[in-house]
C-alpha positions in Angstrom: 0.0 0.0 0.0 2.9 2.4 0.8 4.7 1.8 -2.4 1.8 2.5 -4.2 1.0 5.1 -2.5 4.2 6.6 -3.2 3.5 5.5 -7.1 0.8 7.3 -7.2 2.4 10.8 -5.9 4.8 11.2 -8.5 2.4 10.7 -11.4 0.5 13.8 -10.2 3.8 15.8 -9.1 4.7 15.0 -13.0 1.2 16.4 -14.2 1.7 19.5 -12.0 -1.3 18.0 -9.3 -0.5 18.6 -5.9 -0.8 15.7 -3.5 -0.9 16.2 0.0 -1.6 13.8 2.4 -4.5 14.8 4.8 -4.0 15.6 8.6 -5.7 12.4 10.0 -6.1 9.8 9.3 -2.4 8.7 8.7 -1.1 8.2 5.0 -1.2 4.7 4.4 -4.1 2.6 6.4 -3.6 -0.8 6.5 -6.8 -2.6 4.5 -6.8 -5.2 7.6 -7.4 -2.7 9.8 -10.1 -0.1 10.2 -8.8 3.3 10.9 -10.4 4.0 14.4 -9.0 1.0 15.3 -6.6 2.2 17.7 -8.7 4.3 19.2 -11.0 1.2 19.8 -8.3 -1.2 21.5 -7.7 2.4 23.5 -10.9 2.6 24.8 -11.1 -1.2 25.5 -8.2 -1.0 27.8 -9.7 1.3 29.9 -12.8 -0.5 30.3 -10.9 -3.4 30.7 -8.9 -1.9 33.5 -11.9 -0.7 34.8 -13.9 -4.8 34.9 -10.7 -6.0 36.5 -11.5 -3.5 39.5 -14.7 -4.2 39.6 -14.2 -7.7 39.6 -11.5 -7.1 42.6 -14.6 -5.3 44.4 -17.3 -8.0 43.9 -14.4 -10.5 44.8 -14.5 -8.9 48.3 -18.1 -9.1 48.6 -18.0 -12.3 47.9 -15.5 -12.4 50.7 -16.8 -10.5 53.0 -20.4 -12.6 52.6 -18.9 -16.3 53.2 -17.2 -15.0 55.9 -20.7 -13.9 57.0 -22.3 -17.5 56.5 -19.2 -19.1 58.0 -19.6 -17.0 61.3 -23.0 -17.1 61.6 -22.6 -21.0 61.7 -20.0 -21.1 63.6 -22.3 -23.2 66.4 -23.9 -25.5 63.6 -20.0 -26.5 63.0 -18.9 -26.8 66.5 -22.5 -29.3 66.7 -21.5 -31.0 63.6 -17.7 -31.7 65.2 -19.5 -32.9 68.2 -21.6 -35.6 66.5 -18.1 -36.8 64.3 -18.4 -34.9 61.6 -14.4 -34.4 59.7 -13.2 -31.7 58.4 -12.9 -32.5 54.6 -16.7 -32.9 55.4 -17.7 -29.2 56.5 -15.4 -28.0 54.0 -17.0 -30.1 51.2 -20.4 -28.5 52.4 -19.4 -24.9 52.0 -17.0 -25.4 48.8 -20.1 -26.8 47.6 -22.7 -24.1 48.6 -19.9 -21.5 47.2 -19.8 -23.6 43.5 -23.6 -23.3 43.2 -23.7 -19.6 43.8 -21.1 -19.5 41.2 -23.2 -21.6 39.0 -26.0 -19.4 39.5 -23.9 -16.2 38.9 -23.0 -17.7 35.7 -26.0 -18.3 34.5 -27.2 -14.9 35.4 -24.3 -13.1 34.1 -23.6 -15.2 30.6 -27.2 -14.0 29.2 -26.8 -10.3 30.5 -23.1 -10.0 29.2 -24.3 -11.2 26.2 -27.0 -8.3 26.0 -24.8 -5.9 27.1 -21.9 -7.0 24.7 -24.8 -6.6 21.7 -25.9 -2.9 23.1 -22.5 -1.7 23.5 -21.2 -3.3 20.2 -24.0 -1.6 18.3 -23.4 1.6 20.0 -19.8 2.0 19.3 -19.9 0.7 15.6 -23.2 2.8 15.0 -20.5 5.8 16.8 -17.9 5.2 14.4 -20.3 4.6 11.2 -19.8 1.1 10.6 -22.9 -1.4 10.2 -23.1 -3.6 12.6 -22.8 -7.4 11.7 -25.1 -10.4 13.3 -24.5 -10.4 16.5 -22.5 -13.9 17.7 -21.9 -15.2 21.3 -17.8 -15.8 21.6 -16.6 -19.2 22.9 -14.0 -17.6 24.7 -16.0 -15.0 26.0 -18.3 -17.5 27.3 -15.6 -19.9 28.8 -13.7 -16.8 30.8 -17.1 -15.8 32.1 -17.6 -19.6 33.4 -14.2 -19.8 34.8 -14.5 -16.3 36.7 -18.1 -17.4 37.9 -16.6 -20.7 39.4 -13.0 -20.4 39.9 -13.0 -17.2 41.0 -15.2 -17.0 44.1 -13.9 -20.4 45.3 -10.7 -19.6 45.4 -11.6 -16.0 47.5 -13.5 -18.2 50.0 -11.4 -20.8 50.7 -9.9 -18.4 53.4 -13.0 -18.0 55.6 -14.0 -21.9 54.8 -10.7 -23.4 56.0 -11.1 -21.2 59.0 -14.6 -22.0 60.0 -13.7 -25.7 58.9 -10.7 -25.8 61.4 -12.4 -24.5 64.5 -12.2 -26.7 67.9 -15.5 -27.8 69.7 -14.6 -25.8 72.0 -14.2 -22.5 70.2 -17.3 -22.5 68.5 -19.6 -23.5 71.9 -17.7 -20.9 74.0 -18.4 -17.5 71.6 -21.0 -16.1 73.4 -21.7 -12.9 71.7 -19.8 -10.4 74.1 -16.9 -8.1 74.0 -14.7 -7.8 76.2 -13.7 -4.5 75.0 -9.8 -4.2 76.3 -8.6 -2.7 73.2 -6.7 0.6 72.8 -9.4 2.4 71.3 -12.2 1.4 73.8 -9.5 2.3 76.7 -8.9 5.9 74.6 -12.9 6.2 74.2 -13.5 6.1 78.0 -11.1 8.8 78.7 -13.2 11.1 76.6 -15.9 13.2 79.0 -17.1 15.6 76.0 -18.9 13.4 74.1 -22.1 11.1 73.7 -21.9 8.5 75.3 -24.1 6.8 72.4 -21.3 8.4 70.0 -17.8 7.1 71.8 -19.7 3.2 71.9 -20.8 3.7 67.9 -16.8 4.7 67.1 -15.7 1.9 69.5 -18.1 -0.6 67.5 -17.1 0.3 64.1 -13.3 -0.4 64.4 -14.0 -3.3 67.0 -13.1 -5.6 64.2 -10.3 -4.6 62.1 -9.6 -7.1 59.3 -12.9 -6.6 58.5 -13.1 -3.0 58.8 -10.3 -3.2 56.3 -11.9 -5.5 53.7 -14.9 -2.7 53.8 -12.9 -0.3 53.6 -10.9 -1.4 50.9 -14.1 -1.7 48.7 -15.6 1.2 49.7 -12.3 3.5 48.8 -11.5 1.8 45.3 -15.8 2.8 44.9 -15.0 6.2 45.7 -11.8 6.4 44.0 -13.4 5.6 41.1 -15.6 7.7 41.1 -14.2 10.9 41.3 -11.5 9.6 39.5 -14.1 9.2 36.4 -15.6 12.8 37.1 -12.3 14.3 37.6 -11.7 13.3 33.7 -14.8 14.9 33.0 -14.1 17.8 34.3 -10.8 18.1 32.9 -12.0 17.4 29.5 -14.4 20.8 30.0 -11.9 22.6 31.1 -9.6 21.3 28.2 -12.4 21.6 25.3 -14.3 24.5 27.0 -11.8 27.2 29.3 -8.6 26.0 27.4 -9.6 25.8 23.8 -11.6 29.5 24.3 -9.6 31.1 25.7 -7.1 29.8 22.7 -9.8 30.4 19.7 -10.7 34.0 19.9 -13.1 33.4 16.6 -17.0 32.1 16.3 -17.1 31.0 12.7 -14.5 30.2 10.2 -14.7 28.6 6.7 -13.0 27.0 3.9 -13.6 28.5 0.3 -13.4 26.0 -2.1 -10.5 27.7 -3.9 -7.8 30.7 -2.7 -9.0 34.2 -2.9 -7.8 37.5 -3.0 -7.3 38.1 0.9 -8.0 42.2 0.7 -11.4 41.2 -1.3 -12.5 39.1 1.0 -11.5 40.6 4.5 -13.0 43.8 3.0 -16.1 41.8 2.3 -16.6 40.5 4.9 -16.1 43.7 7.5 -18.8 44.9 5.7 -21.3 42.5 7.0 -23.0 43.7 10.2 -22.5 40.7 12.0 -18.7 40.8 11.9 -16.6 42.2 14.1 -12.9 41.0 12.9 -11.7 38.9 10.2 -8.7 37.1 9.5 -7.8 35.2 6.3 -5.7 32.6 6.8 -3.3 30.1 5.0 -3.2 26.3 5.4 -1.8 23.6 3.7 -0.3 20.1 4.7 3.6 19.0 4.4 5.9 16.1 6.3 8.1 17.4 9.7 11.3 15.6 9.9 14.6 16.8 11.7 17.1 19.1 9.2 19.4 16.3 7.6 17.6 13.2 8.3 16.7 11.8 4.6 12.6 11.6 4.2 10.9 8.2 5.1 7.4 7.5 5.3 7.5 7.0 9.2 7.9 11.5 8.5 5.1 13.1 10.9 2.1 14.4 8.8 1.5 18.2 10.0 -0.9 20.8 9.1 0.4 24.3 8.3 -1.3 27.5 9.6 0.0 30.5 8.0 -1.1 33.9 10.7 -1.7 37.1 9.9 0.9 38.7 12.2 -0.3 40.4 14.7 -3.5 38.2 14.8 -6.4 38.9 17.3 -8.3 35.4 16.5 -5.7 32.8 18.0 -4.4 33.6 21.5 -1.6 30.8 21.6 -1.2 28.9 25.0 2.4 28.9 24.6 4.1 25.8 26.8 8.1 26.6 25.9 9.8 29.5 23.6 7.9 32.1 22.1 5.2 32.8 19.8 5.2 34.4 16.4 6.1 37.9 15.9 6.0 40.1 12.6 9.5 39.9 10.6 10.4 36.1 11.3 10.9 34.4 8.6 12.1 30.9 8.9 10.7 30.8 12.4 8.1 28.6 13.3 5.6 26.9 16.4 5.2 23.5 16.8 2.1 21.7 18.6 3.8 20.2 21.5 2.0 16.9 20.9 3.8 16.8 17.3 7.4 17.7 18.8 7.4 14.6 20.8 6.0 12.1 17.8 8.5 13.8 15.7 11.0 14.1 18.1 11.6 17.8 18.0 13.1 20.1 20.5 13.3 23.9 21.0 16.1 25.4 18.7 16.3 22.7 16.2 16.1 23.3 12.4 13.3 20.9 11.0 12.6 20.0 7.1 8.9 20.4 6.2 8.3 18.5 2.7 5.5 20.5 0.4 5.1 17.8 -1.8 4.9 19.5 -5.3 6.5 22.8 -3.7 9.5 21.0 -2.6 11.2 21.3 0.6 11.8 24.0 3.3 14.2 24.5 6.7 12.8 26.4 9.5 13.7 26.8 13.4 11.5 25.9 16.0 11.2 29.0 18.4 8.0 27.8 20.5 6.1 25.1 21.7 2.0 25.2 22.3 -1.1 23.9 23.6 -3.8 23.1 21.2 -6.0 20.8 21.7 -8.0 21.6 18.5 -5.3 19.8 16.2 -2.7 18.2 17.6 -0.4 18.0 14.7 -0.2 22.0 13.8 2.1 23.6 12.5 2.1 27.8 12.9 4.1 30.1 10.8 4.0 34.1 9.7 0.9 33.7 6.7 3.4 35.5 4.8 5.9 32.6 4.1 3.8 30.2 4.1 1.6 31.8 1.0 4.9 32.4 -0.5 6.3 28.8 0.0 2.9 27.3 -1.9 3.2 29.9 -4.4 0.0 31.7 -3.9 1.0 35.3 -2.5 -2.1 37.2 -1.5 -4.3 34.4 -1.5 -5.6 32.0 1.1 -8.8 29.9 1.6 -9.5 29.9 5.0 -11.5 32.6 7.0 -11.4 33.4 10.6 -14.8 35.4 11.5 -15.3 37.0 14.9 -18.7 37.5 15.0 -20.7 40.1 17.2 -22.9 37.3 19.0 -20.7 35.1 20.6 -23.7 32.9 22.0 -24.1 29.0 20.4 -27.3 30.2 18.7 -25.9 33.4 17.6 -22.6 31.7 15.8 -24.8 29.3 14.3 -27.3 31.9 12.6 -24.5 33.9 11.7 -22.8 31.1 9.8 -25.5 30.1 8.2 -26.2 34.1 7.1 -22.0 34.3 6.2 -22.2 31.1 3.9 -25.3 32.6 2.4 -23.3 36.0 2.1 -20.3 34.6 0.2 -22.1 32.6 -1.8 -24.2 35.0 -3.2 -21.1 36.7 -4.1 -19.3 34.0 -6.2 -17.7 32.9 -3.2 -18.0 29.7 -3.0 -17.7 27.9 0.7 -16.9 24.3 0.9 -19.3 21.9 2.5 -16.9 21.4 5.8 -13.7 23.4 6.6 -11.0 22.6 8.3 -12.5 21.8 11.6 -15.9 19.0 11.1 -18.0 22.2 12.5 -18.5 25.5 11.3 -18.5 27.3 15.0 -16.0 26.9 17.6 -19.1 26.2 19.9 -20.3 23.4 18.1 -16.4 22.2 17.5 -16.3 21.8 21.3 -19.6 20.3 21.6 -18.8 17.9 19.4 -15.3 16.9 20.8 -16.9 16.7 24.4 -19.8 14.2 23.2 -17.0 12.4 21.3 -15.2 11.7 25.1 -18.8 11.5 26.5 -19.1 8.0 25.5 -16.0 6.7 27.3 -16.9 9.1 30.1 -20.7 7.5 30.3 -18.9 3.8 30.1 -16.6 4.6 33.2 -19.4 6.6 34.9 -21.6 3.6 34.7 -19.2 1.3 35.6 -18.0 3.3 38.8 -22.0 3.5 39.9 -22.1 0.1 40.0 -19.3 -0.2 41.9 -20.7 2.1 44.8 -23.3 -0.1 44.9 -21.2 -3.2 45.8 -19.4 -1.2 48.4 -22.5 -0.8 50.0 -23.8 -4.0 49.8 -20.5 -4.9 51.3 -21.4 -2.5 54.1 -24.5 -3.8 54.8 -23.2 -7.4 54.9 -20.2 -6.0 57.7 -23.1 -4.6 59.6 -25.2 -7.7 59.2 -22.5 -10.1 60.5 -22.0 -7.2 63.4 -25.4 -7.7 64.8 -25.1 -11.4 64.4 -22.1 -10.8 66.8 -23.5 -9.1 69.1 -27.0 -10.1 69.2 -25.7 -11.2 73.3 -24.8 -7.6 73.6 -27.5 -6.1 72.3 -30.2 -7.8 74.3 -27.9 -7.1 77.7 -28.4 -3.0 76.4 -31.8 -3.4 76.1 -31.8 -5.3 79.4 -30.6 -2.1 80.8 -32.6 0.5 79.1 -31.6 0.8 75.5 -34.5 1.5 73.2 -34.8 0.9 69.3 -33.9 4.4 68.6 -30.7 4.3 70.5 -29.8 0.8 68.8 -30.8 2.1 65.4 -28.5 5.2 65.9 -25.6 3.1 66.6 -25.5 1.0 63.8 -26.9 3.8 61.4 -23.8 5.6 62.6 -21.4 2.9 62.5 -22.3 2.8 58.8 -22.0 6.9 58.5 -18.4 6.4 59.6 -17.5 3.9 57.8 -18.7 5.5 55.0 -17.3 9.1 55.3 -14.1 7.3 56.3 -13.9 5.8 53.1 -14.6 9.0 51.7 -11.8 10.6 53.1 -9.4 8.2 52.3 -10.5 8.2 49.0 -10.5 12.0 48.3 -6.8 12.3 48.1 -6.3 9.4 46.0 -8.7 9.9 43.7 -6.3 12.8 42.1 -3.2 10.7 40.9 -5.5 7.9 39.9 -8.0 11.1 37.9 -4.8 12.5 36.2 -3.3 8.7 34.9 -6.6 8.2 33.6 -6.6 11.6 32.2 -3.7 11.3 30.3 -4.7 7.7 29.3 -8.0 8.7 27.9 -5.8 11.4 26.1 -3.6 8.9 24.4 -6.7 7.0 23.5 -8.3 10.1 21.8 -4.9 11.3 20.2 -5.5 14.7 22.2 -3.7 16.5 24.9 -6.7 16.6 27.9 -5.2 18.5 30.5 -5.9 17.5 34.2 -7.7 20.2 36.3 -9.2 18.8 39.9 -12.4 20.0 40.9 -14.3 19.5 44.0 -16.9 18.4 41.8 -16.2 14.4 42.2 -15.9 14.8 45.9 -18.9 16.8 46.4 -21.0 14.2 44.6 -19.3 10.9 46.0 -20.0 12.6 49.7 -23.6 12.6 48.7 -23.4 8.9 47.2 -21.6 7.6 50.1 -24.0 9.4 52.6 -27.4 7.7 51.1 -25.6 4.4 50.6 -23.8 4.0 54.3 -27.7 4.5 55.4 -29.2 2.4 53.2 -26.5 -0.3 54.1 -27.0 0.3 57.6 -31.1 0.2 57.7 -31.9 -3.3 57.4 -29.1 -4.6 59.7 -30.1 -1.4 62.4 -34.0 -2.9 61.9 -33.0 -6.2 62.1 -31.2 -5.3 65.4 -34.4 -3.5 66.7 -36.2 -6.8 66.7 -34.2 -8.8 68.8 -35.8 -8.9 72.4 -34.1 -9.6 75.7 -35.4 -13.0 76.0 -34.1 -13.9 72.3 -31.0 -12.8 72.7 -30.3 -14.0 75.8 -31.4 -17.4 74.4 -29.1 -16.9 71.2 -26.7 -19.8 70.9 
């Protein structure tokens, strides 16, 4: 494909046609693979990183629960030791209740991957405007699924099964229920004379446990990490396609003509339309970057050339190293920052651009920029450029700041400018150089373009919350269990169902905004490597900016979660009378 490609060239440089190669996609595709196809394995990375956490989560509910059953039969074990039952027989009972959950899982989640894998698979084709084929169900889909289902949880609850398994007679008849309460905290607590006695015995019953506080906690943190990890990307692709690219694009319409024009016509012309404030013609063309010297391959970076009108009020230039263009350079140019790095390019060196059927020209890099617009740009005084492609005075593109600089307004006023120049013989091409004719609706665009992954990992983290508090409320259930000993001797005493509900309610509050605290801070490395990952997927430099967004949203989430955990076991709790408990082997 490459040599032909390159066949193909020099018969039009010989008939005088200029062949350029166009800014994306690359110049040479290969006919086995689509074009978006990297930006496809890209985007299944991250949701593949993203089901291996989740899979981590759910693999500590899974866990936390068996650990739950184990526990809550711990006396049924110590009566089946009793009456000669073997350990390979206790564990055969639980490795076997753990494989038909599996089994069940499976059966549940084969069908519903399935539909999911169909509705996603649609969407993204239908996204990148390919037809969709039948739909098939993959083997090896199927078989990972099936070994995950079974394998997976088994393995997990081995832990808690061996230990339930491997408890004495005696162990298991003598857990009555109560704690003893001798730990470092509870000794700290009752030095405390400011607070609640209700709150000191809530804090003292949340980290009574620790390994399983930390299982909790584990899950709940990696659901809030996520979490704001996913908004944080959001909100940095805003401020990237929004603040950023604004603040760089002082212009609200621009169009391509389908041929070069006189540029003193047609800035003229167009000052004269009411709805203009400032024009700009400007020249573009496309040419190969390599280093000065190094001989031209076809591994040379494709670039697009912007010749500006120096001094130009349309493009404010978020310059990251050396400095922009002034008027009177010559063989001074600004390179994208994301192009210097493919290329290879530093400040100060002298770089070849290749014109094609205008030959070959050396020019010094003086700056380095942000643009997120296109990141393969190449900037240069309009002047040079027009003279390097031969066409001195003319350009094709327009740069129109327009008086409304609303989303509706740019779009009525394009439509009235394309009117305008066409009326007058100028004829506009169907799509310019950006795919949309306003800068509004070029950011819109790009932002729904990263609001499909953004909507994956959204979804994605959701459902992880919830397992983190299904997690909680399966801590809290096994805590009652536990203490259902203690909690009749409280009520023995005085304790009502309020005070018993607040407990446990609380105990799930803390854990919760514990979870959220610990996740806060580590949600902002984790945001900015997904940031820069979702970056390299889209071919686009997103930069990270943290907002309190996330966090705001996630305390919310993790506050109507940590209750709803904490209801049912704080109910279930309420129920339990003196004489039951009491009774409670």
């Amino acid at each position: 494909a490459t040599a032909a490609a390159d066949q193909i060239e020099r018969r039009l440089e010989k008939l005088d046609i200029e062949a350029s190669n166009l800014p994306f996609p690359p110049r040479v595709t290969s006919p086995e693979k689509h074009a978006f196809q990297d930006v496809l394995d890209g985007i299944f990375l991250i949701l593949g990183i993203m089901a291996v956490l989740t899979l981590l989560l759910g693999l500590l509910l899974v866990y936390n629960t068996i650990n739950a059953i184990v526990s809550q039969q711990v006396d049924q074990i110590g009566i089946m030791k009793a009456v000669g039952a073997q350990v390979r027989q206790i564990l055969r009972i639980y490795i076997t209740m753990v494989l038909v959950y599996g089994l069940l899982s499976m059966l549940i989640a084969i069908p519903l991957g399935a539909l999911g894998a169909y509705g996603l698979s649609t969407f993204m084709l239908t996204a990148f405007n390919v037809t969709p084929e039948p739909f098939s169900l993959s083997p090896t889909a199927v078989l990972v699924q099936a070994a995950i289902c079974l394998l997976a949880p088994l393995l997990v609850s081995l832990v808690p099964i061996f230990s339930g398994a491997r408890i004495t007679v005696r162990e298991a008849i003598s857990t009555y229920g109560l704690s003893a309460g001798g730990s470092r905290l509870s000794r700290a607590l009752a030095k405390v004379q400011n607070l609640s006695r209700i709150i000191l015995l809530m804090i003292n019953n949340t980290f009574r446990n620790r390994g399983r506080v930390i299982l909790t906690q584990i899950t709940l943190v990696g659901s809030g990490v996520i979490f704001m990890m996913v908004m944080g990307t959001q909100d940095s692709a805003r401020y990237t396609f929004n603040d950023i690219l604004f603040d760089i694009l002082n212009y609200n319409v621009t169009f391509q003509f389908e041929e070069p024009e006189r540029i003193e016509q047609v800035e003229a012309l167009t000052l004269a339309h009411p709805d203009v404030k400032a024009v700009e013609m400007w020249g573009v063309n496309q040419a190969t970057l390599r280093l000065a010297g190094q001989p031209e391959t076809n591994d040379d970076e494709d670039a697009i050339l912007w010749g500006v009108p120096l001094p130009t009020q349309l493009y404010r230039p978020e310059m990251r190293q050396g400095r922009w263009l002034e008027p009177g350079d010559t063989d001074a140019i600004v390179l994208n920052q994301n192009l210097a790095r493919d290329a290879g390019v530093t400040l100060g060196d002298r770089v070849t651009l290749d014109h094609n059927l205008y030959g070959e020209s050396e020019w010094t890099v003086i700056g380095l920029l942000l643009d997120p617009a296109i990141p393969n740009s190449v900037y240069m005084s309009r002047d040079m450029l027009l003279k390097t492609t031969h066409s001195v005075g003319e350009a094709e593109t327009v740069w129109i700041q327009t008086v409304r600089d609303d989303a509706a307004g740019e779009i009525a006023a394009a439509t009235e400018l394309r009117r305008y120049f066409n009326e007058r013989k100028l004829d506009v091409k169907p799509e310019g150089i950006f795919p949309m004719d306003t800068a509004k609706a070029l950011a819109d665009q790009i932002l729904k373009n990263f609001g499909v992954i953004i909507s994956l990992l959204a979804t994605l983290s959701v459902v992880m919350g919830v397992v983190g508090a299904i997690a909680l409320s399966g801590m809290l259930s096994l805590s009652v269990l536990e203490r259902t000993r203690e909690i009749g001797v409280m009520r023995a005493i005085g304790a009502t169902s309020r005070i018993i509900t607040t407990l446990f309610v609380g105990e799930g509050l803390t854990m919760g905004l514990l979870s959220w605290v610990i996740a806060m801070p580590l949600s902002i490395p984790a945001g900015y490597l997904l940031t820069k990952a979702l970056g390299v997927v889209a071919e686009a430099e997103i930069l990270y900016h943290y907002t309190p967004t996330g966090a705001i949203y996630w305390l919310v989430i993790v506050t109507v979660l940590s209750i709803a955990a904490s209801w049912l076991p704080a109910r279930s709790a309420t129920r339990i009378s003196v004489r039951e408990s009491l009774a409670y082997q």
